[in-house]
matplotlib code that plots the C-alpha trace (Angstrom):
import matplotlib.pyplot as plt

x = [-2.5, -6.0, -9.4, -10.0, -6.8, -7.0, -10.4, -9.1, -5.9, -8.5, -10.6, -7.7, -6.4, -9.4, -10.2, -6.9, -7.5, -10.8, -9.2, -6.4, -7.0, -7.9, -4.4, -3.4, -5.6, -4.8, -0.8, -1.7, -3.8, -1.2, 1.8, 0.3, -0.4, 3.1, 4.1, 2.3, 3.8, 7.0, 6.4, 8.4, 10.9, 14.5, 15.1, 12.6, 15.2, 12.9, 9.8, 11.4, 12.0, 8.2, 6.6, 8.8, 7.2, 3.6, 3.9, 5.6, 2.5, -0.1, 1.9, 1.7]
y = [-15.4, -16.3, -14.9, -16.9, -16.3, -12.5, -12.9, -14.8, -12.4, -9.5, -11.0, -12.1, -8.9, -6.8, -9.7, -8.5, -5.1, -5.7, -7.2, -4.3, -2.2, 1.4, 3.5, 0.2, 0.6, 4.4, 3.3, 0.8, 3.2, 6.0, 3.3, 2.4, 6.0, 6.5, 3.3, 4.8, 7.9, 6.7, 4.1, 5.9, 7.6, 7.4, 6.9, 4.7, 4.8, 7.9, 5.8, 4.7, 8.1, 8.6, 5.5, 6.2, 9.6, 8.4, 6.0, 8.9, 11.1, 8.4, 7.4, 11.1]
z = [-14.1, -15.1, -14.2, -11.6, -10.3, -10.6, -8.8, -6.0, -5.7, -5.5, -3.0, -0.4, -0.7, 0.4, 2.8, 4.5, 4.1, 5.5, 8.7, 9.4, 11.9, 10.8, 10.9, 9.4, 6.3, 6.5, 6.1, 3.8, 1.5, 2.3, 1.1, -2.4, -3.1, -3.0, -4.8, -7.7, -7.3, -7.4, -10.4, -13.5, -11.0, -11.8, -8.1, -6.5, -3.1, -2.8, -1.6, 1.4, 3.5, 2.1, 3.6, 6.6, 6.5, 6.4, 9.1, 11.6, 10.7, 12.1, 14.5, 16.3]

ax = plt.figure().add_subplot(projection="3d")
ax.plot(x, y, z, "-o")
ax.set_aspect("equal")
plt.show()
């Protein structure tokens, strides 16, 4: 991807961010955490019951 690809990329993604909803930027925030958590583990079926997890929490 080039620069001005990258850039692009970068600024539609927080434009969406931007436009979520609070608990929707709280799931979204809570969701990547975990996907970096879960980057160099043998078992990435983990991150699912996780993200499930999170959105059960803000959904209380």
């Amino acid at each position: 991807m080039s620069k001005e690809g990258a850039v692009n990329a970068q600024e539609t993604a927080k434009e969406i961010l931007n436009s979520l909803s609070p608990e929707a930027r709280i799931l979204a925030k809570r969701v990547l955490e975990l996907e970096r958590e879960f980057l160099h583990v043998k078992n990435p079926t983990l991150l699912t019951p996780k993200i499930i997890e999170a959105v059960k929490e803000l959904a209380k």
